[in-house]
C-alpha atoms as an extended CHARMM CRD file, in Angstrom:
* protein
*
        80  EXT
         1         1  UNK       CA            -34.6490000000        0.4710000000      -17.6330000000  PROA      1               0.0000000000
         2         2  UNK       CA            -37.8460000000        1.9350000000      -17.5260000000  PROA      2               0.0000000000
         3         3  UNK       CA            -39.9980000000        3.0100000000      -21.1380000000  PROA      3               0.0000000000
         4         4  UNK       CA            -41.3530000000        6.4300000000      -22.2490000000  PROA      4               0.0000000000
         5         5  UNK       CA            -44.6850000000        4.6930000000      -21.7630000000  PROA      5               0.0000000000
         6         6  UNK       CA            -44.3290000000        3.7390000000      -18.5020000000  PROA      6               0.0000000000
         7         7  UNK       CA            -42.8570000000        7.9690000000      -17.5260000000  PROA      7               0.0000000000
         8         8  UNK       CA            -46.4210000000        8.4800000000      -19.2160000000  PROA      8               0.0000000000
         9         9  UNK       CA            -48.3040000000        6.2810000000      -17.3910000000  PROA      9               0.0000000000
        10        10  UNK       CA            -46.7220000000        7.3450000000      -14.0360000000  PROA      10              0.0000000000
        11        11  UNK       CA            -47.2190000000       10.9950000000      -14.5300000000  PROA      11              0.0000000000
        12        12  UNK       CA            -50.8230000000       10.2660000000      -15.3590000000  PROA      12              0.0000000000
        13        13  UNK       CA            -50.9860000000        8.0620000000      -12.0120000000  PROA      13              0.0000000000
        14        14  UNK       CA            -49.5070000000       11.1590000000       -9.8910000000  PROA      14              0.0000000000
        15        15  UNK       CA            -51.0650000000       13.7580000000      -12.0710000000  PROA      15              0.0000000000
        16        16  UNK       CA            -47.8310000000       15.2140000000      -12.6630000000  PROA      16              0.0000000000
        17        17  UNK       CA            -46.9400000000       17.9450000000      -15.7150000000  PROA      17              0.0000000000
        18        18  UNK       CA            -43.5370000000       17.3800000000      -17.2670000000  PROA      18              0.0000000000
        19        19  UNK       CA            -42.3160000000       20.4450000000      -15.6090000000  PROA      19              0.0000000000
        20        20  UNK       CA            -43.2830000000       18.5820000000      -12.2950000000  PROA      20              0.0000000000
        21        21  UNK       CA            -41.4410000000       15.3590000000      -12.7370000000  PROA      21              0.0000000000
        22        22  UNK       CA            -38.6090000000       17.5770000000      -14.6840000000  PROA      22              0.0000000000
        23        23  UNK       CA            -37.7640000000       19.4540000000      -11.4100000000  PROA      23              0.0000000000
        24        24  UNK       CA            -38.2630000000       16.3330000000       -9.1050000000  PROA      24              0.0000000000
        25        25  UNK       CA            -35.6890000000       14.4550000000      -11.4690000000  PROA      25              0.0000000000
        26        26  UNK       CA            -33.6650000000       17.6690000000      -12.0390000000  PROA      26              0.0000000000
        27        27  UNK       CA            -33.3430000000       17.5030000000      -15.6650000000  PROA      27              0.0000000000
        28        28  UNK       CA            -35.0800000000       19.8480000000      -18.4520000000  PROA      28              0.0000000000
        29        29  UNK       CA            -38.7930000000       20.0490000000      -19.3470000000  PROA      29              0.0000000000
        30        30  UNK       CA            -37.3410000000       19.4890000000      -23.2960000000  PROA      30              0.0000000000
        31        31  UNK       CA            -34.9150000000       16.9690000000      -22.2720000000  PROA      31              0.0000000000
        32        32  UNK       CA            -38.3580000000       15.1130000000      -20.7380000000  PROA      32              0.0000000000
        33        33  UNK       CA            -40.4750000000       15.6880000000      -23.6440000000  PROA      33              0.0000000000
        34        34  UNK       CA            -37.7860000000       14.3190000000      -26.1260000000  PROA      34              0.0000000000
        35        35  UNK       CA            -37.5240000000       11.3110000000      -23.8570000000  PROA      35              0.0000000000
        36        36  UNK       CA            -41.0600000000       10.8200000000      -23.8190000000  PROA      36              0.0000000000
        37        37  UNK       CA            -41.7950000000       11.4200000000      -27.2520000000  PROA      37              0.0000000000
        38        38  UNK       CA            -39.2430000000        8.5080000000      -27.9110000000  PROA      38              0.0000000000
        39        39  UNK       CA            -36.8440000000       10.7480000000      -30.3480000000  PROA      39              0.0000000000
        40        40  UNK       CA            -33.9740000000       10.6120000000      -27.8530000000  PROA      40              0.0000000000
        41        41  UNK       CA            -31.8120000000        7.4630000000      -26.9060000000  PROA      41              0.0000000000
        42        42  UNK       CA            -31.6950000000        8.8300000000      -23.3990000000  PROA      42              0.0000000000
        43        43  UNK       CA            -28.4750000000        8.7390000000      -21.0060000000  PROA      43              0.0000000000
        44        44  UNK       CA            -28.8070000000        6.0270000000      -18.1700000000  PROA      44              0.0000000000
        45        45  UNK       CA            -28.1070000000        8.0670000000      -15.3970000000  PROA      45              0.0000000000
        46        46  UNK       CA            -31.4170000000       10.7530000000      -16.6350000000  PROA      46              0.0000000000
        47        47  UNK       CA            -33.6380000000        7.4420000000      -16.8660000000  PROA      47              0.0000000000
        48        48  UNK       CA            -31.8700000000        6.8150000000      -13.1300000000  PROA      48              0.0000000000
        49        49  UNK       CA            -33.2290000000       10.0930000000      -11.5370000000  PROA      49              0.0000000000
        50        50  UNK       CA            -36.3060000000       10.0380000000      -12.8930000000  PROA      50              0.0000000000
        51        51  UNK       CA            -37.4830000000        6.7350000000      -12.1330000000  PROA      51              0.0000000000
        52        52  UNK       CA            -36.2140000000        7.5430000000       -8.5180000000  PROA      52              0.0000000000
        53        53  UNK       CA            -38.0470000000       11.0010000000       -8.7900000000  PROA      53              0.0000000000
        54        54  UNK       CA            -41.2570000000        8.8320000000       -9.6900000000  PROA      54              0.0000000000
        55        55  UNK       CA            -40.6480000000        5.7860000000       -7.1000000000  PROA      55              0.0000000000
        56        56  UNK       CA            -39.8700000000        8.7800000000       -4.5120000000  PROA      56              0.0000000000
        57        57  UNK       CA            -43.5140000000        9.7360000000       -4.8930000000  PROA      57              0.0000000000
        58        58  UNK       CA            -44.8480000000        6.3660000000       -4.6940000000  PROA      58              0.0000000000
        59        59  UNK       CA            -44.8410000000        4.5690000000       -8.4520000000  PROA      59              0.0000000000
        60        60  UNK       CA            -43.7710000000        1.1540000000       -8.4250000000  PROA      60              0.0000000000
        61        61  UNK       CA            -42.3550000000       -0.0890000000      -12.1770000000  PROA      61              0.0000000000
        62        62  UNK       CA            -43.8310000000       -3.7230000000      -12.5130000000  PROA      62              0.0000000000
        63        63  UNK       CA            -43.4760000000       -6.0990000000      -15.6700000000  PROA      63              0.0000000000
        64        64  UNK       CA            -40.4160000000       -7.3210000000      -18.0430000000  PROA      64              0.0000000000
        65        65  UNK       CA            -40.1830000000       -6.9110000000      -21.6120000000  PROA      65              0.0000000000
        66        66  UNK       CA            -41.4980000000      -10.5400000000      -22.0960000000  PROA      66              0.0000000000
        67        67  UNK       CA            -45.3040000000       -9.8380000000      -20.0370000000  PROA      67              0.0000000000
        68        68  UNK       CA            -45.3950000000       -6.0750000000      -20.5960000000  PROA      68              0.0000000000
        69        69  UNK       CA            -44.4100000000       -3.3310000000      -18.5880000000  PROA      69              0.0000000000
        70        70  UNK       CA            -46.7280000000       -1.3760000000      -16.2840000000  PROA      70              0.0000000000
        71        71  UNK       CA            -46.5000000000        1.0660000000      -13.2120000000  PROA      71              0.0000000000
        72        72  UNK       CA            -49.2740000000        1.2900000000      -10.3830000000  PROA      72              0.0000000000
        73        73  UNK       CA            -48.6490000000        3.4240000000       -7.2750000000  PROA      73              0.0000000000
        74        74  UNK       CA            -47.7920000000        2.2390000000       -4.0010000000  PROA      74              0.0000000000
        75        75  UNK       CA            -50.2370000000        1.2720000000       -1.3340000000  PROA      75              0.0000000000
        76        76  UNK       CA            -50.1660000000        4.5300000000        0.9170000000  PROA      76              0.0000000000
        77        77  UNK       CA            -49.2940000000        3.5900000000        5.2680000000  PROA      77              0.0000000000
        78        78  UNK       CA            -51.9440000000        4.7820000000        7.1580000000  PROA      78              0.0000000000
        79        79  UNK       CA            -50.9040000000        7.3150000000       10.3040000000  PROA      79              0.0000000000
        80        80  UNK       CA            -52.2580000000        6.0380000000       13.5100000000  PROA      80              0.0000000000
């Protein structure tokens, strides 16, 4: 599952606010805050929607717990 560091780090990436990634995950702007502050054991399911919120707008989680953990965005398709 993915860290509060790496919700930081992707927000920062998108330039999201918590209320931003809060409504794209459907969850609270607390219940977010709490996660990333680290003072909740979150619920799988909430860590679920919003690393799909966050991979739906084009972060990519890289790394293990063994090399380090990281996020970088997506290469973005050119139209033609």
């Amino acid at each position: 599952m993915i860290s509060d560091a790496q919700i930081r780090a992707a927000r920062g990436l998108l330039k999201w606010t918590q209320a931003m990634l809060a409504h794209a995950a459907g969850i609270s702007v607390v219940t977010l805050h709490m996660i990333e502050s680290g003072n909740v054991d979150p619920r799988v399911s909430t860590l679920a929607a919003i690393q799909a919120a966050l991979e739906k707008a084009g972060v990519e989680f890289i790394g293990s717990a063994e090399e380090g953990l990281g996020v970088r965005l997506r290469a973005r398709r050119r139209r033609r």
